[in-house]
N, C-alpha and C positions, 0 to 999 in steps of 0.2 A: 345438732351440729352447729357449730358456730362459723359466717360468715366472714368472711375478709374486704371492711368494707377500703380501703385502700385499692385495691385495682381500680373499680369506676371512675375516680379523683384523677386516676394518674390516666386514665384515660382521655379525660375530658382535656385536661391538661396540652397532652400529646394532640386532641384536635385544634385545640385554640391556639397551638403554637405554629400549627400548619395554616388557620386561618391568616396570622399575623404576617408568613411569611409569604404565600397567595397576594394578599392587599400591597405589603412592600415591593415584591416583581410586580404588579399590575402598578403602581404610583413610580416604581423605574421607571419600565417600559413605556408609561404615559410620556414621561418625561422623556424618556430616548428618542419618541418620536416625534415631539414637539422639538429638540434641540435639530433633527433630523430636520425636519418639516422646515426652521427656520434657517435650514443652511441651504435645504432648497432652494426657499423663498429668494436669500440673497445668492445665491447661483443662476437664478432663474433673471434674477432682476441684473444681474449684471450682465447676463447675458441677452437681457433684451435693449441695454445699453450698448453693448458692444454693437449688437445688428442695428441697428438706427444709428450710431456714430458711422458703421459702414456703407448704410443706405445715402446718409448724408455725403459724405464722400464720393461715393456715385455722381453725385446730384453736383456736388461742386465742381465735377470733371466734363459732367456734359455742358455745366454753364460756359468751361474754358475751351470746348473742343467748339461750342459753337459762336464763341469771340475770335477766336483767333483764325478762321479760314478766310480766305481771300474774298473781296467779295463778288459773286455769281457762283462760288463754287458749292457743292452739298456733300460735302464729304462725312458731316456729322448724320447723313442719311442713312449711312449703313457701314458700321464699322467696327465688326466682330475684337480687332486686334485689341482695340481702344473701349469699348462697351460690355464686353463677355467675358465673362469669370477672370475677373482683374481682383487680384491680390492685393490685400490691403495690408492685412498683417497677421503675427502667427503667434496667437500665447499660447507656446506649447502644448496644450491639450483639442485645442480647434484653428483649421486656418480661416479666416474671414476675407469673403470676397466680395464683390457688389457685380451683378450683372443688370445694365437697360435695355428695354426692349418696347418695342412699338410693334403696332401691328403692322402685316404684312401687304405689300403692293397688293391692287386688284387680284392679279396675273402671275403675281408670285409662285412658285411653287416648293418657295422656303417659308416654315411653318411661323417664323416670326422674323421680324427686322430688328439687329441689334445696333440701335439708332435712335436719333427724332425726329420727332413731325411735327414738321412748323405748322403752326395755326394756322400761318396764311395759305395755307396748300386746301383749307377747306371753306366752306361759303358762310360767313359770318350772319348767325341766328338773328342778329337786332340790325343790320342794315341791308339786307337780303330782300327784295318785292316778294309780292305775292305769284308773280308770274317766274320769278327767278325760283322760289321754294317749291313751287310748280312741277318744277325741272327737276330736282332729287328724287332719287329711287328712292321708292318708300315715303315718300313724303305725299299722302291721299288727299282728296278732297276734303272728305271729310276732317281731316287733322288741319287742312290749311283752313277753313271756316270754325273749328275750336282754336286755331294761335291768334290771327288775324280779323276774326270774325267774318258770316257769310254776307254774301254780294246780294244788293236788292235786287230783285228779280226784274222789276220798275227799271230804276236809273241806272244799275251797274254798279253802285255805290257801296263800299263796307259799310256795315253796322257798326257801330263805334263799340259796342259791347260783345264782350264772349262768353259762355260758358264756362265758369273755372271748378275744376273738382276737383276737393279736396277729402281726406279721410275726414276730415271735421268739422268741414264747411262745405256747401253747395250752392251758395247763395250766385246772384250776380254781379259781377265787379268790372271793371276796366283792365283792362291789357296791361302789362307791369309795359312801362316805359322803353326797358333796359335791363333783359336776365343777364346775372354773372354766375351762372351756373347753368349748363344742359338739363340739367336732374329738376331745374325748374319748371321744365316744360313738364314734370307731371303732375300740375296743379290745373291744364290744362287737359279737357274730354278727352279721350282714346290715346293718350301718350300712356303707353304703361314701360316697364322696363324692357318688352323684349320689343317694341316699336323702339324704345330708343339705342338698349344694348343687342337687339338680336338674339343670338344662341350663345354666345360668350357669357353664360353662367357665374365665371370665374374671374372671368378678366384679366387670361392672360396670352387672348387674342391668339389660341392653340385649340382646334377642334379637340376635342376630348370623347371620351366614349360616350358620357351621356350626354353628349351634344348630339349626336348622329347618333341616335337610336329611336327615331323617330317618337311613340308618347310611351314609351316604357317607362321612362324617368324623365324629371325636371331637368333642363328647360324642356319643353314638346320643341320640336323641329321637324323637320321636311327629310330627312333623313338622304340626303343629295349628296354629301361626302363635301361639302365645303359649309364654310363656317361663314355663317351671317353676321355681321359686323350692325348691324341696325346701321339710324342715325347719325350716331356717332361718326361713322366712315369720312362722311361730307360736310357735318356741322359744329362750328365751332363758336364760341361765343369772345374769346382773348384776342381776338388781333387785330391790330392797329398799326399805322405805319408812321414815325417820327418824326415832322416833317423839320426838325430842327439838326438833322443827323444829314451829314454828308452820301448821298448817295456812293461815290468814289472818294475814295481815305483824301482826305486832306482839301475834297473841292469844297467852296460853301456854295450853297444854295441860292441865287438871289430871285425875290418874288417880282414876277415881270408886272403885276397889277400894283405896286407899292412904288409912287413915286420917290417917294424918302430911301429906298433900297437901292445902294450904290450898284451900276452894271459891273460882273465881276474885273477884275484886272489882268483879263489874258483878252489872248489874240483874238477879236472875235469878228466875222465879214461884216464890214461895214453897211453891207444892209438890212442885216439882221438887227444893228444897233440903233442905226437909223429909224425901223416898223418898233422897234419896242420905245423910243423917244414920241415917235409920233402917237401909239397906242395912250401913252400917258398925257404927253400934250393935250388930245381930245377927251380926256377922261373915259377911254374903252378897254374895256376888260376881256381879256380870253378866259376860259375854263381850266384849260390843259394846255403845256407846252407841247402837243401834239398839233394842236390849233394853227401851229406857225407852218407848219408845212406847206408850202404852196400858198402859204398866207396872201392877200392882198386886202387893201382897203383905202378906200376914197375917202380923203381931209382936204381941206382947205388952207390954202397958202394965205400968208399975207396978205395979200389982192384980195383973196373971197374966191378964189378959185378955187375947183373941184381937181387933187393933185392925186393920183394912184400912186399906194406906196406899196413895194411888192419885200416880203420877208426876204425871198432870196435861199429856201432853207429848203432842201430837198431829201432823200430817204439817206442820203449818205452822210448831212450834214448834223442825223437826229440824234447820235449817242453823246456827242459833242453837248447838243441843246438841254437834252433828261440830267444830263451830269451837273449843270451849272444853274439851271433855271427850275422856278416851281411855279405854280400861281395859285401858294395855299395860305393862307393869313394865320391859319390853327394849325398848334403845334401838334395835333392828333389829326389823324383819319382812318377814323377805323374802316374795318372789313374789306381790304384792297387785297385779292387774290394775288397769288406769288406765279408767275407766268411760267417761274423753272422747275416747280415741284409737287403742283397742282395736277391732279388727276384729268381724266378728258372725261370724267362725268364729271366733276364739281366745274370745268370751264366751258362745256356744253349750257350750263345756267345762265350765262352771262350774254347779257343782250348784244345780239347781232350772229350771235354764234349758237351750230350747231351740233351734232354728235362727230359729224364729217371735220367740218372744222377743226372742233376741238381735238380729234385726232391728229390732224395733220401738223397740228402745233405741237402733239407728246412727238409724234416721232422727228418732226425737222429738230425741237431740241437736242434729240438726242445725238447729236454730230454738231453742236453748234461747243466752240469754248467754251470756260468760266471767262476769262477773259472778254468773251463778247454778250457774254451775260449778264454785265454788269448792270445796265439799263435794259428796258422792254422792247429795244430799237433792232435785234437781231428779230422779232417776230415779221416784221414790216423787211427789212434788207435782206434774209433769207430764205424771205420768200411763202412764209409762214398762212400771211394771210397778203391781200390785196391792199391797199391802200386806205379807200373809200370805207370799207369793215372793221380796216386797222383804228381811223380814227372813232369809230364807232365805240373799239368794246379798252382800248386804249386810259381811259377814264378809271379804269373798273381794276386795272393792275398794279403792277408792283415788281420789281425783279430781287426782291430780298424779302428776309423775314426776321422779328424781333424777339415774337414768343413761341416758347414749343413747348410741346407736351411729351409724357413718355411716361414709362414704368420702371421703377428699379427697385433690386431687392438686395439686402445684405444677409447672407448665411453662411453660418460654418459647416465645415466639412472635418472629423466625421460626423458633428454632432447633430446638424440638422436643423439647428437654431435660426431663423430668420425672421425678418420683416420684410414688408415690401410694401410701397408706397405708389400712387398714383400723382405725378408733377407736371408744374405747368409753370414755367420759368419766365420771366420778363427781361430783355437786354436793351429795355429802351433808356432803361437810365442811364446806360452806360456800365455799370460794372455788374448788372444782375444779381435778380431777384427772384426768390418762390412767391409766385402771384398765385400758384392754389398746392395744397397738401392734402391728399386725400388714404386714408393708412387701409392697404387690403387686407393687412396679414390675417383676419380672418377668412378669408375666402383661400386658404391657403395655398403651397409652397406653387409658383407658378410652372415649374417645370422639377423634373426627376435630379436628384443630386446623380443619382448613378449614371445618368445620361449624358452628364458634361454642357447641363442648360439647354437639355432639346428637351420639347414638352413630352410629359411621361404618358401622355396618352390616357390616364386615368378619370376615373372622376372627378367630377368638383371636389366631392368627401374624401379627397386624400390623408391617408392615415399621416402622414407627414405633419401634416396640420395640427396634430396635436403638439409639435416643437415650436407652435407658435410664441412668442412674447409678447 
C-alpha cells in the first residue's frame, strides 16, 4: 500500500501557522497593555496633580481666612462654611474639592474641627522649663530627665547630657539646642510615636475602629471611647510672636527701654510720659509693659534729691499701654502662649497659675468681645485673675497668633482620588508662608467620601487608600 506522505507537511504546516498567530495576539496584547498601562500612568499622574493643586488651594484659603480677621477674633477656629468640602473645580469626569481639618477641642463632642490651631494656643517644646513640661499630661519623669536630662540628686542641678536613641546610634550627645520638628523628640529615650501621637494611627484626629479596639489591632489603646491625642495636643515647636507687627492695625509699637525710640504721638497721661522719661533718664529697665501698673520709683532731682515718680496707670488704663508700648529690643519671641485660644491644661503650665485658675480664664473668655481681646488686658479688667498673679504669668502671653497648623486634603468625587497633607503656615512676614509640608496620603483617605467629610469610622487600611496619588 502506498502512503500519502503529504498530509503530515500540511499538518505541521496548519500547527506553525497557529503558533505564529498565538505569539502575534500575545505581542498585541503585550502591547495593548503597555499603551493601557501608560494611559494610566498619565491618568494617574494627572490626577495626583490635580489633588495637590487642590490641596494647595486649600492651604492658600486658610493662609487668607487667617489674615484677614479682625484682630482678637478666632473665627479661622472653626468654620465648616469656609474649610469643608469647598469646591474647587469640575473637569467633567471628577469634582475636586479641598477640606481642613484640625483636631477636635478637649470637650468637643464633634469628631473633628474644621479649622486651625494656632501654635500659640499650645506650650512651645524649646522655650517651655522643666517645671512647666512638668505640667503637660503625659509628659513623665522619666521623659522629662531623657529631653532635659536628670537633676542631681546632690545640688538639684541638670546634667548637661542626655540619653539620645536613635535606630543607628546610641551614643552620648548634647541636647539639640533648638528642635524644628516634634518627630524630633524621638531621637530622645521613651518618646515613641504613640507617647507623641497617642492612638491617631492615621492622622486624622477621628477615633476609628482600630483605635478603640483595645490590642486586637495596631495602634494598642485603652479602649475608653475617646481618642488620645498624645503630645501633640499641648506641644508645639513654631511659635513666635513678631515684635515688629502692630499689636492693633495701624498702632506702632514703641520700646519704653530704647531711649532713641520716639514716645508714640497720641494722647497719652502725662504721667505715664513723664515715669517712662524718668525710667530712661536713670538708665532703668522694665521687663513687661505690665510692669507700669501701679508703677512707682524713686530718682533723683537736680539737687540730689530722692523724687517719687508714680506711672499713674491703672487696670483701666492697660489696653491703652499693650497697644502702644513693648519692652523687646528682638524682632522675635518665641513661645508666648495666646491667652484666647489656649486650652486650660496648656495655661495651667504657666507660672503662677493653676488648673482652677486656668479654668477660670477659658470660661471668663468666653463672654469677653474680639474687640476686647485685642490685648491680654481683658484678663486682669474682667476679672480673670487678680492683679498680683496677673503680673506674674502676664510675661508668658500673647492675645494673637502668627503660625498655625492644620490638615487639608484635595479629592475628587466620584473618583476617590486625593491627597492630603499635614501644614504649618507662618504669617509673620506678612503675606504668609508654608513653614512645614508634611504629605499623609499614605496613611489614607482621612474621612468617608460617602459621609460628606465625617470620619468613616474605619480603619487606618482604608480600601480607599488604594486612590491614593
Amino acid at each position: 500500500m502506498k502512503l500519502d506522505a503529504t498530509k503530515p507537511r500540511a499538518g505541521f504546516i496548519l500547527v506553525g501557522i497557529l503558533v505564529i498567530v498565538m505569539l502575534g495576539s500575545m505581542v498585541a496584547m503585550s502591547l495593548l497593555f503597555r499603551v493601557q498601562g501608560g494611559e494610566s500612568a498619565a491618568v494617574a499622574g494627572a490626577g495626583g496633580e490635580q489633588a495637590w493643586l487642590v490641596a494647595m488651594s486649600g492651604i492658600e484659603e486658610a493662609i487668607k481666612s487667617a489674615r484677614s480677621v479682625k484682630p482678637g477674633s478666632v473665627e479661622w477656629r472653626n468654620d465648616p462654611a469656609r474649610f469643608k468640602d469647598r469646591l474647587v473645580f469640575d473637569d467633567g469626569s471628577d469634582q475636586w474639592f479641598f477640606t481642613i481639618y484640625s483636631e477636635p477641642d478637649i470637650d468637643s463632642l464633634e469628631p473633628v474641627r474644621h479649622g486651625l490651631t494656632d501654635c500659640a494656643s499650645k506650650l512651645n517644646l524649646n522655650k517651655a522649663s522643666r517645671e512647666m513640661l512638668a505640667k503637660v499630661p503625659g509628659f513623665s519623669q522619666a521623659l522629662l530627665d531623657a529631653y532635659l536630662g536628670p537633676k542631681s540628686a546632690a545640688e538639684g542641678e541638670v546634667v548637661p547630657l542626655t540619653s539620645i536613641r536613635s535606630v543607628f546610634d546610641t551614643t552620648e550627645r548634647a541636647r539639640p539646642a533648638r528642635l524644628v520638628a516634634l518627630t524630633e523628640l524621638f531621637q530622645f529615650r521613651g518618646f515613641t510615636p504613640a507617647v507623641l501621637f497617642g492612638e491617631d494611627a492615621n492622622f486624622n484626629f477621628a477615633l476609628d475602629a482600630n483605635e478603640d479596639d483595645a490590642q486586637t489591632r495596631t495602634p494598642l489603646d485603652n479602649q475608653d471611647g475617646k481618642l488620645d491625642l498624645g503630645l501633640r495636643r499641648y506641644l508645639t515647636v513654631a511659635s513666635y510672636e513678631d515684635n515688629r507687627l502692630p499689636i492693633s492695625e495701624g498702632v506702632r509699637r514703641v520700646n519704653i527701654n530704647d531711649a532713641k525710640d520716639a514716645l508714640p504721638a497720641v494722647e497719652l497721661p502725662a504721667s505715664l510720659t513723664n515715669f517712662i522719661i524718668a525710667l530712661r533718664t536713670n538708665s532703668m529697665q522694665i521687663s513687661h509693659p505690665v510692669s507700669l501698673l501701679d508703677a512707682k520709683i524713686s530718682v533723683k532731682d537736680e539737687k540730689g534729691n530722692a523724687v517719687e515718680v508714680s506711672s499713674g496707670i491703672g487696670k483701666d488704663d492697660l489696653d491703652t499701654v499693650l497697644k502702644h508700648f513693648t519692652c523687646e529690643a528682638d524682632e522675635q519671641t518665641p513661645g508666648l502662649i495666646n491667652v484666647n485660644t489656649a486650652s486650660a491644661a496648656v495655661l495651667a503650665t504657666l507660672p503662677g497659675l493653676d488648673d482652677a485658675l486656668a479654668e477660670r480664664i477659658v470660661s471668663t473668655r468666653s463672654a469677653v468681645s474680639p474687640e476686647r481681646r485685642e490685648t491680654i488686658a481683658w484678663v486682669l479688667t474682667e476679672g480673670a485673675l487678680e492683679m498680683e498673679k496677673f503680673k506674674v504669668v502676664a510675661p508668658y502671653l500673647t492675645s494673637r497668633s502668627l503660625q498655625f497648623e492644620f490638615s487639608v486634603v484635595g479629592f475628587a468625587k466620584p473618583s476617590g482620588r486625593f491627597k492630603s497633607f499635614e501644614v504649618i503656615v507662618d504669617l509673620a512676614g506678612g503675606d504668609g508662608r508654608v513653614a512645614h509640608l508634611r504629605d499623609l496620603t499614605r496613611y489614607g483617605l482621612p474621612f468617608g467620601l460617602e459621609s460628606n467629610s465625617q470620619p468613616s469610622g474605619e480603619p487606618s487600611s482604608s480600601p480607599l487608600a488604594a486612590n491614593a496619588l
